[in-house]
N, C-alpha and C positions, 0 to 999 in steps of 0.2 A: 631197174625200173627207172624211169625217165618221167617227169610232170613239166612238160611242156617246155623240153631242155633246159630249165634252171634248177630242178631237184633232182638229186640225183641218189638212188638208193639201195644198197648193195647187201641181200640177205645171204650168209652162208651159213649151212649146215655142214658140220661134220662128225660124223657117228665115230666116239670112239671106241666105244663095246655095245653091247645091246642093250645094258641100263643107262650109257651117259653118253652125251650128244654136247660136242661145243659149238656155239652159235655166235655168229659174229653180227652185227648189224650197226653198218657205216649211213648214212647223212650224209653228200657232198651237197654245196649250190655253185654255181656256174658264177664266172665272178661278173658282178654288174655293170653293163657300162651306162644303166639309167636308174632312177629309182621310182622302182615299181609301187604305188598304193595299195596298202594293207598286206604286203609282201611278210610283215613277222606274223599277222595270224594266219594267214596261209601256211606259212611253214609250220607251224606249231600244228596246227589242226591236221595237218598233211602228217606229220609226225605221231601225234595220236592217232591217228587212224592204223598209220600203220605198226605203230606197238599192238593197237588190240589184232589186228590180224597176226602180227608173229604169234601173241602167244595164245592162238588159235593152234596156229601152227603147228608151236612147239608142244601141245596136248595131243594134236594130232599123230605129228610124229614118232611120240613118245612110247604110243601106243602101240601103231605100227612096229616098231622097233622093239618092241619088247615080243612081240608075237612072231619077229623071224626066224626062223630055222632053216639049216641050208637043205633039209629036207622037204620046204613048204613050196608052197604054189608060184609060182614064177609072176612076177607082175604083167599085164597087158599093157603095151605104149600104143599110144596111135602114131603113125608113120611120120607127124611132124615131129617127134621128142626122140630123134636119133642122139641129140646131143645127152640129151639126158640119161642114154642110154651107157652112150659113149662115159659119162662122168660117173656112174655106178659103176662101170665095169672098172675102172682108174683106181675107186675106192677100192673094189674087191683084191682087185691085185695089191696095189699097196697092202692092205691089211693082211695077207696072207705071208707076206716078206717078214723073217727072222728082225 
């Protein structure tokens, strides 16, 4: 996620079993060649914002992830989340490797 090329902010999930999920979440900013006005509460505020959506997220997820079974219902993508598609099947493989 990109705010208007100077923040820059990198959420990953990774399921390690069905109860535990590591989650990473990176802050970059783009380095300044001016200085911007009220640029640290922007960031800060931009920063809370997006903790409370992680840990939306991460109840979200959690949830999810607790109700998989490789028995259960296959998810629906819409045609633009091939990547997404592509980066679960990555997981699945991996995970199934000794």
């Amino acid at each position: 996620i990109s705010v208007g090329g100077y923040i820059f902010l990198l959420q990953q999930f990774d399921p390690l079993s069905a109860a535990q999920t590591d989650v990473g979440f990176s802050l970059m900013t783009a380095r300044r060649n001016r200085r911007i006005a009220g640029s640290p509460a922007l960031l800060w505020a931009h920063l809370r914002g997006e903790k409370q959506v992680l840990d939306e997220d991460i109840v979200a997820l959690e949830h999810l992830q607790r109700n998989l079974r490789k028995d259960g219902m296959r998810a629906f993508h819409g045609a633009y989340e091939h990547r997404i598609i592509a980066a679960h099947q990555r997981y699945l493989d991996l995970m199934d490797r000794p």
